[in-house]
C-alpha positions as CSV (number, residue, x, y, z in Angstrom):
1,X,82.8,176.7,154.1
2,X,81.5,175.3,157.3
3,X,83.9,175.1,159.7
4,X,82.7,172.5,161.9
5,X,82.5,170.1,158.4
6,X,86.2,171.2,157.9
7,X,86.7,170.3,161.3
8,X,85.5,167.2,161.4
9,X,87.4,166.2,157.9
10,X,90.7,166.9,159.1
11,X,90.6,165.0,162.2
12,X,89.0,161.7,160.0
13,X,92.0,162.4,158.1
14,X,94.4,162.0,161.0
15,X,92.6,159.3,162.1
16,X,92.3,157.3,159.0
17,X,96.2,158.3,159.0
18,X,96.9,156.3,162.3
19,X,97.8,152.8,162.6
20,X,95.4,152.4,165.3
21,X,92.2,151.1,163.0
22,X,88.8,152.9,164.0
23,X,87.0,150.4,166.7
24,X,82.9,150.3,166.8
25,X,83.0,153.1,169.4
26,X,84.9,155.4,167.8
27,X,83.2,154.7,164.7
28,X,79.6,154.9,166.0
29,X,80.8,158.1,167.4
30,X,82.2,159.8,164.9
31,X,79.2,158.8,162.4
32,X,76.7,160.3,165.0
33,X,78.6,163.5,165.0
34,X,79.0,163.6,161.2
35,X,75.4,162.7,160.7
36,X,74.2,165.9,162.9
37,X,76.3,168.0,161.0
38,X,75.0,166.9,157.3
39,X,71.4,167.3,158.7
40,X,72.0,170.6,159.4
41,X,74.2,171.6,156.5
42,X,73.3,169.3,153.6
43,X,69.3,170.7,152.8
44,X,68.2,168.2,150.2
45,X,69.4,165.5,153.1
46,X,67.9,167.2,155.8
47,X,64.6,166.8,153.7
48,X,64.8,163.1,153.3
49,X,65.6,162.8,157.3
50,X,62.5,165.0,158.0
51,X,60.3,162.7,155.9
52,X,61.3,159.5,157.2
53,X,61.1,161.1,160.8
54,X,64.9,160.5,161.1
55,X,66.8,163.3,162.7
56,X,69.9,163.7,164.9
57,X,67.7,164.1,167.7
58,X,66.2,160.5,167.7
59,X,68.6,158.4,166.0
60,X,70.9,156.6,168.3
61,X,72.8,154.1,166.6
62,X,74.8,154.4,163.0
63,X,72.7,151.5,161.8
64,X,69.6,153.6,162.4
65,X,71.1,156.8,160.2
66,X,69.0,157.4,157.0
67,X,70.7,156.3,153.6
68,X,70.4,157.7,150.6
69,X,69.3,155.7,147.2
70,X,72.7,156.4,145.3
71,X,69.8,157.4,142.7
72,X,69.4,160.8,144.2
73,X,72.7,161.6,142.8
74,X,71.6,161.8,139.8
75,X,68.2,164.1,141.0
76,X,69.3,166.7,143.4
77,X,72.8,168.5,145.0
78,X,73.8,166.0,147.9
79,X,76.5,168.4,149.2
80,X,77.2,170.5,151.9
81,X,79.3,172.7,149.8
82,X,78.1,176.1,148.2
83,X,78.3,176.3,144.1
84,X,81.2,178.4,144.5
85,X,83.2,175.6,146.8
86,X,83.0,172.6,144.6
87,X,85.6,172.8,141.8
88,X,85.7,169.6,141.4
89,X,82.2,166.7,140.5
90,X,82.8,163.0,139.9
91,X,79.9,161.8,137.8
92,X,78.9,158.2,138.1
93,X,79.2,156.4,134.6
94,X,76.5,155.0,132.9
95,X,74.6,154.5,129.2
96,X,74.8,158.3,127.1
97,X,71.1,158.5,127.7
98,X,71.4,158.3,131.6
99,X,71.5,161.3,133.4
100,X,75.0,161.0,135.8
101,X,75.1,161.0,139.8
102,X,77.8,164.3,140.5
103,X,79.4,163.9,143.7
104,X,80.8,167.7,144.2
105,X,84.6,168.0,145.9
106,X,86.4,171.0,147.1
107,X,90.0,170.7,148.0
108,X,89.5,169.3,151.6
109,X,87.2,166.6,150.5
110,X,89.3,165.2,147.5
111,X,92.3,165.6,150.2
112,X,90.0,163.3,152.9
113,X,89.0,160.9,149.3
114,X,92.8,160.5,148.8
115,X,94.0,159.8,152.1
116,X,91.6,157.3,152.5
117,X,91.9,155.3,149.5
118,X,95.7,155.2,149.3
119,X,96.4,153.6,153.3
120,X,93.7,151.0,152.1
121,X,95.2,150.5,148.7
122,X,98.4,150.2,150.4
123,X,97.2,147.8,153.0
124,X,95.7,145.4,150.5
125,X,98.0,145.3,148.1
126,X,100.7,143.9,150.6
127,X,103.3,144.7,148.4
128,X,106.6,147.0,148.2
129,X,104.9,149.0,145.8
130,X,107.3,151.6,145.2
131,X,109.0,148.7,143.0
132,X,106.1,148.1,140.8
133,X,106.2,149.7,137.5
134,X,102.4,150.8,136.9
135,X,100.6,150.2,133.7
136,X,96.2,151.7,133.5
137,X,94.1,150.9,131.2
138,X,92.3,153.9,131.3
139,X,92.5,157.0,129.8
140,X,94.6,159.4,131.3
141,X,92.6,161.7,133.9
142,X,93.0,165.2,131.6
143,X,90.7,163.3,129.0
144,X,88.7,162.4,132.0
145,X,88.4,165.0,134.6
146,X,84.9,163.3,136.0
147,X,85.5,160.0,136.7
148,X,86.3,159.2,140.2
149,X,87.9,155.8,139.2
150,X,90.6,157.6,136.8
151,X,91.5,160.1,139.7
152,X,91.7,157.2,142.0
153,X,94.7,155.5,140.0
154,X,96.4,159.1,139.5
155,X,96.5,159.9,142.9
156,X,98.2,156.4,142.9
157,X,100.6,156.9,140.1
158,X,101.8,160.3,142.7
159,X,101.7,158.6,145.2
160,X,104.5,155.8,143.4
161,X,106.3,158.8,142.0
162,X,107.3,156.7,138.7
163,X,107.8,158.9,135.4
164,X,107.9,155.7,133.9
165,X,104.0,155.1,135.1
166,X,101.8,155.2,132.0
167,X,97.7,155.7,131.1
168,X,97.2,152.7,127.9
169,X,93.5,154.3,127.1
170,X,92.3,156.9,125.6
171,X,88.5,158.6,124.2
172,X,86.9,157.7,121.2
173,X,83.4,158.6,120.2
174,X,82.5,158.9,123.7
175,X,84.1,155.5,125.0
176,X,87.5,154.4,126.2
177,X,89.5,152.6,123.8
178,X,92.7,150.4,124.8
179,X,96.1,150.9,122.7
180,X,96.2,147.2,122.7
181,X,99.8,146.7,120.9
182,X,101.4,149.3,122.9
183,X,99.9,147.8,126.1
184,X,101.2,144.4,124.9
185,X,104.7,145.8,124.0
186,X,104.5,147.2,127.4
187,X,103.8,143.7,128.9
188,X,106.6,142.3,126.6
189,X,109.0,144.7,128.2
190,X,109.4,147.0,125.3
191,X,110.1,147.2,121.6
192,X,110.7,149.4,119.1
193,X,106.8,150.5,118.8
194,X,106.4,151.5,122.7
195,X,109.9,152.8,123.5
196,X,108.7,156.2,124.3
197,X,105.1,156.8,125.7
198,X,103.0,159.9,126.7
199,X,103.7,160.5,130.1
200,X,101.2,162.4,132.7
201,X,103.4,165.8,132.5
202,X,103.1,165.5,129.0
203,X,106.4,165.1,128.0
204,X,108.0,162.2,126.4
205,X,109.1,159.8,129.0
206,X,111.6,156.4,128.2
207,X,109.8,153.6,129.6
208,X,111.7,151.5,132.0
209,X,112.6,148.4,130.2
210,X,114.0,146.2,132.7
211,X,112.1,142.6,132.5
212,X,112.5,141.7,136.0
213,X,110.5,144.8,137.7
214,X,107.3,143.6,138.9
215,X,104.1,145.6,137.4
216,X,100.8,146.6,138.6
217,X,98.3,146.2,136.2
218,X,95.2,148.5,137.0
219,X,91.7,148.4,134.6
220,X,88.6,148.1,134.6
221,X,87.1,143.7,134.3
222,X,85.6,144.7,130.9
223,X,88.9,146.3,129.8
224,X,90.7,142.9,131.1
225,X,88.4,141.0,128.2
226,X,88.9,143.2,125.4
227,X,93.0,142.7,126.2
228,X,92.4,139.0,126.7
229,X,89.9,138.8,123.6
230,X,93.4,140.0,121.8
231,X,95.8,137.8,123.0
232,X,93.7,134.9,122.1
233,X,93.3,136.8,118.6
234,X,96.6,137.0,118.3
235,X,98.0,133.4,119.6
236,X,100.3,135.3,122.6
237,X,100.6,134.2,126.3
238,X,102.8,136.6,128.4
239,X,104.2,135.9,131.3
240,X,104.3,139.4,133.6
241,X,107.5,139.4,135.6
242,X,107.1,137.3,139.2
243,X,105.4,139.6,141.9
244,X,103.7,141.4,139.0
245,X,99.9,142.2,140.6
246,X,96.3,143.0,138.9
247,X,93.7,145.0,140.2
248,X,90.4,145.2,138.4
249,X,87.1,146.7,139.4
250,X,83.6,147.2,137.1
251,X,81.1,144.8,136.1
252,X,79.2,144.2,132.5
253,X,75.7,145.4,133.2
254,X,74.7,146.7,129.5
255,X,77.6,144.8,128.4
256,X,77.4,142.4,124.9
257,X,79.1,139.5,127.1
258,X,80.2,139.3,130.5
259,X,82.2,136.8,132.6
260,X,82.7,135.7,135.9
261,X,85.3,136.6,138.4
262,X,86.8,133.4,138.5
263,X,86.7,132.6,134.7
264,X,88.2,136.4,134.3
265,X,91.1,135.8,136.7
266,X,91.5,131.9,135.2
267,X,92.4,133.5,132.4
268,X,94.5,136.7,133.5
269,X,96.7,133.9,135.2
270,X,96.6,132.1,132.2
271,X,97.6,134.6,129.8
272,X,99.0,137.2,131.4
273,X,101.0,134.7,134.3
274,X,99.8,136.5,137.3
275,X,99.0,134.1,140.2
276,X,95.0,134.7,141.1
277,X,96.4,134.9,145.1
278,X,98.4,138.5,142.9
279,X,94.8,139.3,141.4
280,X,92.9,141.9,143.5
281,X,89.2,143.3,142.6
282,X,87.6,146.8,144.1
283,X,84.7,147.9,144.3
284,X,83.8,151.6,144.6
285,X,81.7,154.0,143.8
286,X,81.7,157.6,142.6
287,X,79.5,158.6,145.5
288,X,81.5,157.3,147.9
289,X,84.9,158.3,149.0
290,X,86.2,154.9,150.3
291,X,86.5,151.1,148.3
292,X,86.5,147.9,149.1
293,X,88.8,145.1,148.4
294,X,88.6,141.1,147.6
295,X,91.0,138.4,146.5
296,X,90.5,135.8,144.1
297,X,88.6,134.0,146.4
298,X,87.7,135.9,149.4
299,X,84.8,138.5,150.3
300,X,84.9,142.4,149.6
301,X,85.7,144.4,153.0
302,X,85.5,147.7,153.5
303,X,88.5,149.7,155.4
304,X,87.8,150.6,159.2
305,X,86.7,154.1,158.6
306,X,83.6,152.6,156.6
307,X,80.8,149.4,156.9
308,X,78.7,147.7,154.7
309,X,75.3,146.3,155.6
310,X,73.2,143.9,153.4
311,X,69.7,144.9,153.7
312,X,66.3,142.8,152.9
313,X,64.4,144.8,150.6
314,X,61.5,143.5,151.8
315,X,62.2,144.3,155.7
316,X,64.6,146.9,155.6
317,X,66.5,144.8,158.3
318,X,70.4,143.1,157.8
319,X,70.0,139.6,156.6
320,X,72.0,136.5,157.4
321,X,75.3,135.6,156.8
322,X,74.9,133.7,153.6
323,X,71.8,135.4,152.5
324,X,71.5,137.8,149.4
325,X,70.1,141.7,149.5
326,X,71.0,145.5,149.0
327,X,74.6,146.7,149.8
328,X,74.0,149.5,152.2
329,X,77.1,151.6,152.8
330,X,78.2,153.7,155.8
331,X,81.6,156.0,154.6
332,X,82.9,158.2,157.2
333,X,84.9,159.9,154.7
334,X,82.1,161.3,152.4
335,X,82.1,164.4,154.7
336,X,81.3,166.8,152.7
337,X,77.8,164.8,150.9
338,X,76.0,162.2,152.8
339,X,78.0,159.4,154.5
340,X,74.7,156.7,154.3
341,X,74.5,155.2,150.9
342,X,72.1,152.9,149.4
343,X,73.7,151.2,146.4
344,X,71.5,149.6,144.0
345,X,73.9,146.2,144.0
346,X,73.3,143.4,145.2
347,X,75.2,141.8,147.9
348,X,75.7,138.0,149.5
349,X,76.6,138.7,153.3
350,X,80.1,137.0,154.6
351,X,80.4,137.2,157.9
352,X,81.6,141.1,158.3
353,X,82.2,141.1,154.5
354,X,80.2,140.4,151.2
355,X,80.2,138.7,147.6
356,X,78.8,141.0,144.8
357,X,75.6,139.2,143.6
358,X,74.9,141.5,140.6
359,X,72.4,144.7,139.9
360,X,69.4,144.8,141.2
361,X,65.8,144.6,139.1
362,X,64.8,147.8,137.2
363,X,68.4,149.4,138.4
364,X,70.2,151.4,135.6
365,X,73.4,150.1,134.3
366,X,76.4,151.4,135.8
367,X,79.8,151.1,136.3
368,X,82.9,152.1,134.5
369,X,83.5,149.0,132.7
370,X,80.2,150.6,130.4
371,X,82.8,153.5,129.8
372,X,85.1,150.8,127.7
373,X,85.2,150.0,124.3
C-alpha cells in the first residue's frame, strides 16, 4: 500500500478527531494534497484528469479539482488500492438488472469511513446516546456484507455498545423484508412474541424492556411506509418513549408510491409520537465516505471535512442560493478512491447547505430504499 495515501488517512483521521472543525484553508489544503496523490495513484482517475486537462499541476483551487460521475463506479476500479488490498467493496444499490457502483476498502479506509461518520452522527444527533435503546430496520450486516448503509448503523450499534441493540429486517428473494410484529412489539416495549431477539453475536439476547428508555429508530424512508402502511392496517398509534429519535435516509425512485418528507415525518410523529424537531434524515452514498444531515425542516449539511456544490448542468458553474442543479460532492475522507464526486441528484442550494430536489433525467434508480420490500 502507498504510504503517502496511508499517511495522509491517518492524519484526516486525527483531524476529523479534533474538536477544532477543518476551516477553508485547511481544507483547501488538505484537498490539494489528496488530489496530487490520487492523480498519481488512482489510474482510471488519472485518465479522466488527463482528458479534461486537469492535473495537479494546474489546478489551484478545490473547486477546480475534477469530479467524477458517481456513474463510473459502476464502469471501472476508482481505487488506489491493489486487488489484493481491498477486502472489503460497498456496492451502490439499485434495480437487479443494474450493474452496482463498488467502492473498494481496506482496513485503513473503513477505519477513516468510521471515524468520520460517527463524530458527525454524534454531533447531529445532540443527544446522550449511550441511553438510547437502538432498533434498524435493516437487515443485519452478515446478510449484507455490501451495503455501505448497513455497515454504517453497525459501526453505530459498537459504537453504543448495547447487547440489547437489534437488526428488525431480514433478505427475501433478493429484497429486505421488515418483521413488522416483532418491530411493533419492540415499539410496544415487549411481549410475549419479541421477548428474546437475534442479537449481532448471534446469540439470544433479552431485550431491555424498560418503557421509559428512549429509542433510536434507524431505516430507510421507504421502510418508514411499509411500518406506517401497518399501523394504519392495523388501527395502532404508539407512542415511543419521550426523547425517543428517528433517522431515516433513501428516497422512492423505482418505487410503487412515494411521499414527501414532511407528509412522512407528519405521520412518524403521528403514529409513532416522535416530535419532527426528534426526526433526522441523511443522505449518503456508497461512494462516499462521509453523510449529511437535515432536520424536519432545515437543509442537508455536510460535516467540515467535506462540501457540497450545486452545479448548473448547463454551465458547469455553482448556481444561486435558491436555485436547483447537480449535487457535486468534495469528501476528504474518500482517501483511498476519488474524493470529487458527481452525484446524479438533484439539489436546491441553501445558503452553505441544500434541499434534495429529486433524481436527475435519464439517471438510474438508486438508493437503498429500492433494497426494501
Amino acid at each position: 500500500m502507498n504510504p503517502e495515501i496511508s499517511s495522509i488517512a491517518t492524519r484526516l483521521r486525527e483531524t476529523i478527531s479534533r474538536p477544532e472543525p477543518v476551516d477553508d484553508i485547511q481544507f483547501n489544503s488538505l484537498a490539494l494534497e489528496l488530489f496530487a496523490l490520487q492523480f498519481r495513484c488512482n489510474s482510471a482517475y488519472r485518465k479522466i484528469c488527463e482528458a479534461r486537462k486537469l492535473t495537479p499541476q494546474v489546478v489551484e483551487h478545490w473547486t477546480q479539482i475534477p469530479a467524477v460521475p458517481a456513474g463510473l463506479f459502476k464502469e471501472l476500479e476508482m481505487t488506489s488500492l491493489a486487488p489484493d488490498e481491498r477486502p472489503t467493496v460497498f456496492h451502490s444499490s439499485g434495480t437487479t438488472e443494474q450493474k452496482p457502483g463498488r467502492h473498494f476498502h481496506c482496513a485503513e479506509s473503513l477505519a477513516l469511513y468510521e471515524t468520520s461518520l460517527w463524530k458527525w452522527f454524534q454531533e447531529n444527533l445532540r443527544f446522550a446516546i449511550y441511553d438510547l435503546r437502538l432498533l434498524c430496520l435493516t437487515p443485519p450486516s452478515e446478510q449484507v456484507p455490501h451495503s455501505s448503509l448497513v455497515h454504517m448503523f453497525e459501526t453505530i450499534r459498537k459504537k453504543f455498545g448495547a447487547s440489547e441493540s437489534v437488526f428488525l429486517g431480514k433478505i427475501s428473494d433478493g429484497v429486505w423484508i421488515l418483521d413488522f410484529e416483532g418491530t411493533v412489539a419492540l415499539l410496544q416495549g415487549g411481549g410475549a412474541s419479541a421477548d428474546r431477539r437475534h442479537s449481532q453475536n448471534g446469540e439470544d439476547a433479552a431485550l431491555c424492556r424498560d418503557a421509559a428508555t428512549p429509542m433510536l429508530i434507524l431505516g430507510t424512508a421507504f421502510s418508514f411506509v411499509h411500518l406506517l402502511d401497518f399501523l394504519v392496517e392495523k388501527g395502532l398509534r404508539l407512542q415511543l418513549p419521550a426523547h425517543s429519535r428517528v433517522m431515516e435516509t433513501g428516497g422512492y425512485k423505482n418505487r410503487s408510491r412515494s411521499m414527501p418528507k414532511a407528509e412522512l415525518h407528519a405521520l412518524i410523529e403521528e403514529f409513532l409520537g416522535v416530535p419532527r424537531k426528534n426526526i433526522l434524515c441523511e443522505y449518503g452514498m456508497s461512494e462516499l465516505s462521509s453523510q449529511a444531515y437535515a432536520g424536519s425542516t432545515s437543509a442537508f449539511h455536510f460535516p467540515p471535512w467535506a462540501r457540497a456544490r450545486i452545479i448548473s448542468p448547463e454551465t458547469g458553474h455553482e448556481v444561486a442560493d435558491g436555485e436547483t442543479g447537480l449535487i457535486r460532492i468534495f469528501d476528504l475522507a474518500n482517501v483511498f478512491s476519488v474524493a470529487a464526486i458527481q452525484t446524479e441528484d438533484l439539489g436546491i442550494r441553501r445558503g452553505d447547505g441544500f434541499e434534495l430536489a429529486g433524481r436527475a433525467q435519464l439517471a438510474e434508480p438508486r438508493g437503498c430504499s429500492l433494497m426494501t420490500a
